[in-house]
DOMARRO-963523 format. One record per residue (C-alpha): residue in one letter; x, y, z. Coordinates in pm, whole numbers, padded with zeros to 5 digits, always signed. Example, Ala and Ser with C-alpha at 12.3 -4.5 7.8 and 13.67 -1.06 7.14 Angstrom:
DOMARRO-963523
a+01230-00450+00780
s+01367-00106+00714
***
This chain:
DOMARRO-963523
x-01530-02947+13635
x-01297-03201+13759
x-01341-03248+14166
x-00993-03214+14180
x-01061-02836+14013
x-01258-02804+14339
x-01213-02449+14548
x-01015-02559+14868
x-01233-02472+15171
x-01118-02201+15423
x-01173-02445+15705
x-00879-02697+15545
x-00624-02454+15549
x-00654-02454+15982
x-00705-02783+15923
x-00369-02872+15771
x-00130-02585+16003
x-00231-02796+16305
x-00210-03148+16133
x-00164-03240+15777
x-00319-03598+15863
x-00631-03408+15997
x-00693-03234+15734
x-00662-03587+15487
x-00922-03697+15696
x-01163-03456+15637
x-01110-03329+15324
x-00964-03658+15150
x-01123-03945+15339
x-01466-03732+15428
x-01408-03871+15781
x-01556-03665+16083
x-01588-03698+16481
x-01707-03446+16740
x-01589-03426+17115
x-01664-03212+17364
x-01458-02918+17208
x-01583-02940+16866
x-01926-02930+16997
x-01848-02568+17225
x-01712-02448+16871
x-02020-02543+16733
x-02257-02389+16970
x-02006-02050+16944
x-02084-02037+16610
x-02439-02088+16615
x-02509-01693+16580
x-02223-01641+16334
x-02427-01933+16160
x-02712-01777+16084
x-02714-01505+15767
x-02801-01163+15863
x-02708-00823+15802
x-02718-00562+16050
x-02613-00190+16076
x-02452-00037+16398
x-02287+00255+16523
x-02176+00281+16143
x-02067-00022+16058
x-02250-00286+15819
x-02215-00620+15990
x-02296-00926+15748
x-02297-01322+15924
x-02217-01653+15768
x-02105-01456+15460
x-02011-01648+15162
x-01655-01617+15012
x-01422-01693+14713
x-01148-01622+14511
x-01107-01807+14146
x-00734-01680+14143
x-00642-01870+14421
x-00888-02169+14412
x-01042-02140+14745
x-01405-02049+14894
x-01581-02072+15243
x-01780-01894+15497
x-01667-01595+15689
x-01801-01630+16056
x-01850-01193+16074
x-01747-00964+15808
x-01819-00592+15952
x-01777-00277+15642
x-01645+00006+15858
x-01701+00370+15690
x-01452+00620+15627
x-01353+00879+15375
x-01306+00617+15106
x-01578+00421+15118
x-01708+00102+15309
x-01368-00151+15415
x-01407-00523+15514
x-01318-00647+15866
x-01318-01026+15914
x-01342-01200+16263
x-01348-01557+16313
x-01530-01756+16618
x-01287-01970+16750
x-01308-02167+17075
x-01064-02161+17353
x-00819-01918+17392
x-00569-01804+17134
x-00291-02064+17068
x+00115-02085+16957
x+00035-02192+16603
x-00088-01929+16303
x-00338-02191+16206
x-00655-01992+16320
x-00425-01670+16143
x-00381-01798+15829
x-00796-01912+15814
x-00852-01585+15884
x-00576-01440+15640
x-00744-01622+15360
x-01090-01482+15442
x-00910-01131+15357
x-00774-01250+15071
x-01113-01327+14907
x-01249-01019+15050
x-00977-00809+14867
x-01047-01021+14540
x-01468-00989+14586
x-01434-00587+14660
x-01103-00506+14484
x-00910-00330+14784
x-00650-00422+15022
x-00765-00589+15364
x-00516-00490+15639
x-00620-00663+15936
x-00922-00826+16085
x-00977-01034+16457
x-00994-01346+16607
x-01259-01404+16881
x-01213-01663+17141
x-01457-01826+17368
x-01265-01936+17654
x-01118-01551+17695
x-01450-01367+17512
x-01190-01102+17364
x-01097-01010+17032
x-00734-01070+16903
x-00650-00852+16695
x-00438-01043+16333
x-00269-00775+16076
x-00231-00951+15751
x+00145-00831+15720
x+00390-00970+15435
x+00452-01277+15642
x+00125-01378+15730
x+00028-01356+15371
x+00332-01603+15216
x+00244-01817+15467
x-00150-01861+15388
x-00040-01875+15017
x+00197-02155+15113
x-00063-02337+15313
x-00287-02303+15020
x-00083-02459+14797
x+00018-02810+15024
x-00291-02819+15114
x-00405-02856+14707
x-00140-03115+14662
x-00250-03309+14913
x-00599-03314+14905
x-00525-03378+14464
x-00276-03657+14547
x-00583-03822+14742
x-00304-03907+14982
x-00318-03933+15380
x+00002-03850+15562
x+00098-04106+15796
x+00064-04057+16185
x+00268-03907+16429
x+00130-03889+16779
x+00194-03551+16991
x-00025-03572+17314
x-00062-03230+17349
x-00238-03190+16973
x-00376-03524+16925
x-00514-03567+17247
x-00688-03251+17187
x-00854-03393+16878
x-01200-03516+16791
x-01073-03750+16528
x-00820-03929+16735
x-00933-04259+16738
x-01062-04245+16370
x-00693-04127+16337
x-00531-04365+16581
x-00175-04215+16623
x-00106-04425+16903
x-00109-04750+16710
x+00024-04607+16349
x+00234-04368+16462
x+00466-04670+16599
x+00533-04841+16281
x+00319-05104+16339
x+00046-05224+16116
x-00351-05283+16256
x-00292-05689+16128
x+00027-05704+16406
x-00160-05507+16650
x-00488-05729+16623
x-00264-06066+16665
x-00099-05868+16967
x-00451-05792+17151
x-00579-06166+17065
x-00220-06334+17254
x-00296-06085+17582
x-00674-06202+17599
x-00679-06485+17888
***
């Protein structure tokens, strides 16, 4: 199989709703950096981490759960997938670990949207909703997977395959309040680039300033 017939992870499609550059970085350049937030996610997910299945009050939790869909060319790991009973049968409930609190972009939504959409291609029924859990708040938010939601993960999907095909970084654009935020920020360097200026005219600028 060509690498560019590669599944795209779950993880780039965040990756690319919050920054198209971030997500070249990882998934394109294989470029990676942890701060202090990465590292909270990290520990948050420690338990999610770990495969295990457990039954509870009637409902068949599975952890770290492997997913996929062929149709749509993408596969990753669900954090929690419960199976809650009813009349019909066993139904598949994705919740994500996020850290922090819940945030103005859909990016953690359509990650999580995707997750259903393998789910509803691995089990052959429909997924209506699932939850997001945040550290900072410890709470569930609750995500339906409405018409919306859906175009909008199958959009993502799609730029996100171009991109990562093309092989092609987007240039960058500094916003404090997401780049500051960041772990790859000074792999990325969106102070510097995002001006226009090349690293050869910043280097001769930092050499004239040194006494």
């Amino acid at each position: 199989m060509d690498e560019s017939d590669d599944p795209i992870p779950l993880s780039a499609l965040q990756h690319y709703l919050y920054c198209p550059r971030q997500c070249a970085l990882i998934h394109v350049e294989r470029l990676w950096a942890e701060n202090r937030q990465t590292a909270e996610g990290r520990l948050l997910h420690d338990r999610a981490d770990t495969p295990q299945i457990e039954r509870r009050h009637g409902v068949r939790t599975i952890t770290a759960m492997p997913l996929s869909s062929a149709e749509l060319g993408i596969a990753g790991v669900a954090d929690v997938v419960e199976f809650r009973a009813d009349e019909g049968g066993e139904h598949p409930f994705p919740v994500e670990y996020k850290r922090g609190r819940p945030k103005a972009h859909r990016a953690d939504e359509v990650q999580l949207c995707a997750q259903a959409l393998c789910l509803e291609a691995m089990f052959g029924c429909k997924v209506e909703d699932g939850a997001l859990f945040y550290g900072q708040t410890r709470r569930r938010q609750a995500v339906v997977f409405d018409d919306e939601l859906r175009r909008l993960t199958l959009e993502t999907i799609q730029a996100a395959r171009e991109m990562i095909r093309a092989g092609q970084t987007p240039t960058a654009s500094y916003q404090a309040k997401r780049c500051d935020a960041c772990s790859l920020i000074d792999l990325c360097q969106p102070k510097l680039l995002g001006k226009g200026r090349d690293v050869e005219t910043w280097l001769r600028g930092q050499i004239a300033e040194e006494p």
